[in-house]
C-alpha positions as CSV (number, residue, x, y, z in Angstrom):
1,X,14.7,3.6,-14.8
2,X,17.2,0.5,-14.3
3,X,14.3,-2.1,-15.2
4,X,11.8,-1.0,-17.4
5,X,13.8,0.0,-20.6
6,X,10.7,-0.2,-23.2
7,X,9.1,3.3,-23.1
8,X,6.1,1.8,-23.7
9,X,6.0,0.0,-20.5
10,X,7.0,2.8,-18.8
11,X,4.0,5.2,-19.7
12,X,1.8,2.4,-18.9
13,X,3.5,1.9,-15.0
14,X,3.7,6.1,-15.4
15,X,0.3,7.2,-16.4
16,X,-2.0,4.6,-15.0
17,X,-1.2,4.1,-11.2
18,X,-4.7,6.5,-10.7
19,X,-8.1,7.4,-12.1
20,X,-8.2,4.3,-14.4
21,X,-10.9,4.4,-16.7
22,X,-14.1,3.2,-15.2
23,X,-16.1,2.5,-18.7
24,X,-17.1,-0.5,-20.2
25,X,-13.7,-0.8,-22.3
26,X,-11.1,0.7,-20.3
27,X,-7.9,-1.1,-21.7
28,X,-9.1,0.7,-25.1
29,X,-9.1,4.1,-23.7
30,X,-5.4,3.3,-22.5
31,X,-4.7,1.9,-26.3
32,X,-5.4,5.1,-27.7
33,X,-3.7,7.5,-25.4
34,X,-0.2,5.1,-25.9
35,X,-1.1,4.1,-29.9
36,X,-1.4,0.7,-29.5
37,X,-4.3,-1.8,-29.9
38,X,-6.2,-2.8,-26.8
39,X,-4.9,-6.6,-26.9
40,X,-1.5,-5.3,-26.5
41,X,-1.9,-3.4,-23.8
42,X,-3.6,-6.5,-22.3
43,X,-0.8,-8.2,-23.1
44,X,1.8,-5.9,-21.5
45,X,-0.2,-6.0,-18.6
46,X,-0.5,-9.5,-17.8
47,X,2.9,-9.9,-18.6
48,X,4.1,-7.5,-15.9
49,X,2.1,-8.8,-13.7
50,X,3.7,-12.5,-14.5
51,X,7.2,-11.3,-14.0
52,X,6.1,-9.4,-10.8
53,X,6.8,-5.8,-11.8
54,X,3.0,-5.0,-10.9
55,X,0.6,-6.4,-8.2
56,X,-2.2,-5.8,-10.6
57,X,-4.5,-3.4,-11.8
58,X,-7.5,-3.1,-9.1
59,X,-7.8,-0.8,-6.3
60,X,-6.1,0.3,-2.9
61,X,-8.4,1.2,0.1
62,X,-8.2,4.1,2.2
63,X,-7.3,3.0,5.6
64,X,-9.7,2.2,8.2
65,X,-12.3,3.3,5.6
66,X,-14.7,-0.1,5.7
67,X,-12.0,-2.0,7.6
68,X,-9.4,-2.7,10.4
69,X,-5.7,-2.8,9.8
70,X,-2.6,-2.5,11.9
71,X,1.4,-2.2,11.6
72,X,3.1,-4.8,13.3
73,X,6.2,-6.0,14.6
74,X,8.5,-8.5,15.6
75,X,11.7,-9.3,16.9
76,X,12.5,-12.7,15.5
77,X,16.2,-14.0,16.8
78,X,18.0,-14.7,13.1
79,X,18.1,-18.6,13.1
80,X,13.9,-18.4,13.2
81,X,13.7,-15.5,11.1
82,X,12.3,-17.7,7.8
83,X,10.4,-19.7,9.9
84,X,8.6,-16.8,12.0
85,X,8.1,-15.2,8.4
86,X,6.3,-18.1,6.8
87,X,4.1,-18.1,9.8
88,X,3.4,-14.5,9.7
89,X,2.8,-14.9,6.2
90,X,0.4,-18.0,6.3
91,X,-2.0,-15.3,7.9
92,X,-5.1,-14.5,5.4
93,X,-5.0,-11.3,7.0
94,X,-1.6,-10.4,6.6
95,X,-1.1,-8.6,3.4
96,X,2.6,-7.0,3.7
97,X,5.4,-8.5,5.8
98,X,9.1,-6.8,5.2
99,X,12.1,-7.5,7.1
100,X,14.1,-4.5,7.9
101,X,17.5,-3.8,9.8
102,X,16.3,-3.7,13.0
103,X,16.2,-5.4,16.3
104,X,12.6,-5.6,15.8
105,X,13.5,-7.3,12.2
106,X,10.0,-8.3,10.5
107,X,7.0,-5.7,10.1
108,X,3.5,-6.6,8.5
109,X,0.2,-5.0,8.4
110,X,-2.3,-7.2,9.8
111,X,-6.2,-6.4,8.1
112,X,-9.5,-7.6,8.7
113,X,-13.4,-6.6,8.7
114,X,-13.0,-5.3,11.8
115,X,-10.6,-4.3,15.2
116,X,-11.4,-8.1,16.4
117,X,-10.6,-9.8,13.1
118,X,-7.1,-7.6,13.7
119,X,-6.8,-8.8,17.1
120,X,-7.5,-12.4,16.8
121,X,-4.4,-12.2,14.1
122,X,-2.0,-10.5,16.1
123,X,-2.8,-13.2,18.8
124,X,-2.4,-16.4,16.9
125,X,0.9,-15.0,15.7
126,X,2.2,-14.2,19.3
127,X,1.2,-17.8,20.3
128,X,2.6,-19.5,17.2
129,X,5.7,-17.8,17.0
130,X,6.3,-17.5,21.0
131,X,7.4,-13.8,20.4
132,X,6.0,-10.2,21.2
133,X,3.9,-8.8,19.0
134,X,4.1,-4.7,18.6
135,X,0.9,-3.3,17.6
136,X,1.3,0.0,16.3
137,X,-2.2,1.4,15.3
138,X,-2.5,4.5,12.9
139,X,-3.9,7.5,14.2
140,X,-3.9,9.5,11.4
141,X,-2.6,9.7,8.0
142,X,-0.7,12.5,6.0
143,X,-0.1,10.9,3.3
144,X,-0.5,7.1,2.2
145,X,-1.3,7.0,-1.5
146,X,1.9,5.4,-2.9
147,X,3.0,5.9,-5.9
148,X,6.2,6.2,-8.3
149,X,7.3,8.1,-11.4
150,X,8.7,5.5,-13.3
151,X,10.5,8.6,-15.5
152,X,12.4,9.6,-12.5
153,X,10.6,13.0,-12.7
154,X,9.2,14.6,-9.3
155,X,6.2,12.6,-8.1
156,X,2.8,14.4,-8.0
157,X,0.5,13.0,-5.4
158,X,-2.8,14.2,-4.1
159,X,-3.4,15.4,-0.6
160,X,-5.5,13.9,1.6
161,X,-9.0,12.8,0.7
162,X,-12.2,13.1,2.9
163,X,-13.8,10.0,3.3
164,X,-17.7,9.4,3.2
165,X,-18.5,6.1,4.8
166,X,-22.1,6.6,5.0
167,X,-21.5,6.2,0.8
168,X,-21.3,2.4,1.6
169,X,-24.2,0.1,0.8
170,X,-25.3,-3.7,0.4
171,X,-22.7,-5.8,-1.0
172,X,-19.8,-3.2,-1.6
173,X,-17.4,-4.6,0.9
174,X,-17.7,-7.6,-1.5
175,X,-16.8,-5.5,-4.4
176,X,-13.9,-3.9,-2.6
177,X,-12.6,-7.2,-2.3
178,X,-12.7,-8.6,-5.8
179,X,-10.9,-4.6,-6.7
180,X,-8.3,-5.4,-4.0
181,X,-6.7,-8.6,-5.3
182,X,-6.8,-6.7,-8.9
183,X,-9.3,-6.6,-12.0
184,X,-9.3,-9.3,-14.6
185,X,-7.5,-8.3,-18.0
186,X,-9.7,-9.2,-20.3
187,X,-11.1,-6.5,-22.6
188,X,-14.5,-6.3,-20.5
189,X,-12.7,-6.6,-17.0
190,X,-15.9,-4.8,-15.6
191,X,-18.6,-6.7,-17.0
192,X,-16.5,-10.3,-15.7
193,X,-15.8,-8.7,-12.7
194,X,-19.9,-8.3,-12.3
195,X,-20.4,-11.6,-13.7
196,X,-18.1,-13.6,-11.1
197,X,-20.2,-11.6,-8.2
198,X,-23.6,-12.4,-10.0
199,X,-24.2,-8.6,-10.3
200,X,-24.9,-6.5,-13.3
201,X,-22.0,-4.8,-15.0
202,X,-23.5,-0.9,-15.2
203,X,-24.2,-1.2,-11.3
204,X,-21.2,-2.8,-10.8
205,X,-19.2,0.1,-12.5
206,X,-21.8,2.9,-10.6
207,X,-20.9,1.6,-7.2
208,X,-16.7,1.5,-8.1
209,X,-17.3,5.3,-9.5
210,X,-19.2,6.1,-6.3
211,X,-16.7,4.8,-3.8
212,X,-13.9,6.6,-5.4
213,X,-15.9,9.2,-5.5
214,X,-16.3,9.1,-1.6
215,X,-12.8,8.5,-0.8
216,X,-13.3,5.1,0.4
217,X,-11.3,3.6,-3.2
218,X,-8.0,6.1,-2.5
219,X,-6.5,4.6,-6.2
220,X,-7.8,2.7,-9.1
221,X,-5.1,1.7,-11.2
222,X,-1.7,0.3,-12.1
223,X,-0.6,-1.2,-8.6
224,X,3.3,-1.7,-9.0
225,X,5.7,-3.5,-7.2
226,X,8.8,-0.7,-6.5
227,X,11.4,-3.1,-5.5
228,X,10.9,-5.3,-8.7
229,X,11.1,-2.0,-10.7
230,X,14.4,-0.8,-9.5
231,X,13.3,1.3,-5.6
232,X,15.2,-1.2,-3.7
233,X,16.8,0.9,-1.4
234,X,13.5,1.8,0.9
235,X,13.8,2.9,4.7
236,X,11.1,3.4,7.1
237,X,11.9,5.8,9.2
238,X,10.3,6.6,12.5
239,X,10.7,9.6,14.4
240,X,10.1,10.2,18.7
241,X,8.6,13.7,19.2
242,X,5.7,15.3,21.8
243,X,1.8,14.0,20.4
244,X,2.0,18.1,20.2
245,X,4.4,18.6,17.5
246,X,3.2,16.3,14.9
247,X,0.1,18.6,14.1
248,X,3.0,21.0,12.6
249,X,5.6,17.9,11.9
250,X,3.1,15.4,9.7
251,X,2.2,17.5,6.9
252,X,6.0,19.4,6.8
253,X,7.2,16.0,6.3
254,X,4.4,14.4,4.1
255,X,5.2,17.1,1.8
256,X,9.2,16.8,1.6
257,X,10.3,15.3,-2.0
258,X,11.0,11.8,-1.6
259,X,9.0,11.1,1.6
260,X,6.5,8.6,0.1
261,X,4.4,8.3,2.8
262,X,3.9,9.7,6.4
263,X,1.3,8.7,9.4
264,X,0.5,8.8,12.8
265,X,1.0,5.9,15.3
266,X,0.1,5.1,19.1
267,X,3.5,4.2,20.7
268,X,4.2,1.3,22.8
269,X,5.4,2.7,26.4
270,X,8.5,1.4,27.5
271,X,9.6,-0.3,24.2
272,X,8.9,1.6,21.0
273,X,8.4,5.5,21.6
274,X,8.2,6.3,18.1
275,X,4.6,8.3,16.9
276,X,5.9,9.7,13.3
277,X,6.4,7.2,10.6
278,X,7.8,8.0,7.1
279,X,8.8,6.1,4.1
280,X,11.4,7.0,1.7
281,X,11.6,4.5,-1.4
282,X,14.7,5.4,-3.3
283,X,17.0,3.9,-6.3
284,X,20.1,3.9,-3.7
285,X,20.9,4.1,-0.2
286,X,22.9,7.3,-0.9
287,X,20.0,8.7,-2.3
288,X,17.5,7.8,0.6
289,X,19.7,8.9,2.9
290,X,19.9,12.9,0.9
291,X,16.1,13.0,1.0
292,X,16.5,12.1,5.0
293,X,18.7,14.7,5.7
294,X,16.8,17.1,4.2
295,X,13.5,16.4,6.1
296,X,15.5,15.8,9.4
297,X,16.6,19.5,8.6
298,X,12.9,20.8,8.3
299,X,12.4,23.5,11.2
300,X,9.0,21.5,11.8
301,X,11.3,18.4,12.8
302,X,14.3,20.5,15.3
303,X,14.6,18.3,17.8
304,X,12.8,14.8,17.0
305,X,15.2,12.1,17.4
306,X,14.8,9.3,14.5
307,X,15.5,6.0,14.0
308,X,16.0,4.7,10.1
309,X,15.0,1.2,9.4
310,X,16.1,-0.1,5.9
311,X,13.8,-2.8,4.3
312,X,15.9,-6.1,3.1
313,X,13.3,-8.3,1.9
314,X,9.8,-8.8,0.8
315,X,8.1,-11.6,2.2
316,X,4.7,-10.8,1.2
317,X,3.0,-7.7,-0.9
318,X,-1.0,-8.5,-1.4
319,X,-4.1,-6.7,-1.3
320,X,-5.8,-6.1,1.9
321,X,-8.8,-8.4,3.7
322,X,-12.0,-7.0,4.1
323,X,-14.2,-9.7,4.6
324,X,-13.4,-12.8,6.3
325,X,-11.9,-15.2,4.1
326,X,-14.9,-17.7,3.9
327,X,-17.2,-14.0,2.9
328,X,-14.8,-13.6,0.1
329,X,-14.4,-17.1,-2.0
């Protein structure tokens, strides 16, 4: 790993990207699996987190699962590009926006408590930035719980998870909230995270072990940012095939090492025919590029014409909304 030298810091970015501990102490459970004391492993954390090598430690949210979310797209001409970025990125909603070598140069995924919340978004940036919007909604996913072996060794990832919405009750969406922009690290994160919501800490950690037990939390844990940590070379890459062929094609190409993640989109007739989305998050260009040509030689994919869009930039890497702003201070 080019970045993270201290092995240390690489079992905690190894180990801990899922099933964080959901007890009353859970930075001291992590201090006795790495022999350290539970301040330092605070310590580590927080420091990461300051020098942007993780997001934080909280939870991602299985899409669609309480909330609305899209992919999105536009073709910005090059003298406007920082300018249509910053007011992409002014967007509450917005919580990922990526330029990538492509015509169509700057994709984000727009979220919200609901399809309308999504829509509104999508709207005011079309009529702000005077440019087409793409909206390329998921239809389903066969794989989309990132994460990265720090150790270079292969990545293990679960399949897909069922997910029980009818698990949600009063006030979670709340809590999903708080886990999405990241837990406090303090010793007790649970018990502040239950005092800053006026709740009581053992319900508080009931309800977190409940959602991820119904799918609807997809990972608690380390939430790392791959380009500060050395995956800088990361395509998407989109392929055009019959609705037909992706039963077979999605889960052939979720499964092919070094595809990171893989869904289902509607296509947008006449300008972007493209239904199979894949990401490949790699060390080196050369190295995407060998785990491309392998998939593009799966017998599921004979045939599929693909397009590969290399990302260049991060402009903006936060959790998702799922409660209108105003809901959530």
């Amino acid at each position: 790993m080019d970045h993270i030298t201290d092995p240390i810091d690489r079992r905690l970015l190894d180990e801990f990207q899922r099933d964080f501990p959901i007890t009353d102490r859970p930075f001291q459970v992590l201090a006795y699996l790495l022999g350290l004391g539970e301040a330092e492993v605070i310590d580590r954390l927080a420091r990461m987190r300051t020098t942007g090598r993780i997001t934080r430690v909280g939870a991602t949210i299985a899409p669609g699962a309480v909330s609305a979310s899209t992919l999105a797209a536009v073709a910005a001409p090059a003298e406007r590009l920082e300018e249509v970025a910053a007011l992409i990125d002014a967007e509450p909603g917005v919580n990922h926006n990526y330029q990538r070598e492509d015509d169509w140069n700057l994709w984000f995924v727009a979220t919200g408590p609901d399809r309308t919340h999504v829509n509104d978004t999508l709207a005011r940036i079309s009529r702000r930035t005077g440019l087409q919007v793409l909206d390329l909604r998921l239809v389903r996913p066969f794989n989309v719980d990132l994460g990265f072996r720090m150790s270079g060794e292969t990545r293990h990832t679960p399949g897909p998870r069922k997910v029980d919405r009818d698990a949600m009750q009063d006030g979670d969406r709340t809590l999903l909230q708080a886990l999405s922009s990241g837990l406090p690290l303090v010793a007790d994160p649970y018990a502040a995270l239950a005092r800053s919501l006026d709740r009581n800490a053992g319900d508080v950690m009931a309800r977190i072990e409940a959602l991820h037990m119904a799918g609807i939390i997809s990972r608690l844990g380390v939430i790392v940012r791959h380009r500060a940590l050395g995956w800088s070379a990361n395509a998407m890459v989109v392929w055009d095939m019959p609705a037909e062929q992706i039963d077979r094609a999605g889960p052939a190409l979720a499964a092919h090492p070094g595809v990171t993640l893989c869904y289902e989109r509607r296509p947008v007739e006449g300008i972007w025919p493209y239904r199979l989305y894949s990401m490949i998050h790699a060390r080196a260009r050369s190295e995407a590029k060998q785990v491309l040509a392998g998939a593009a030689a799966l017998p599921e994919m004979f045939g599929a014409h693909h397009k590969v869009l290399f990302s260049t930039r991060c402009f903006k890497q936060t959790g998702a909304l799922i409660q209108p702003k105003e809901a959530a201070a």
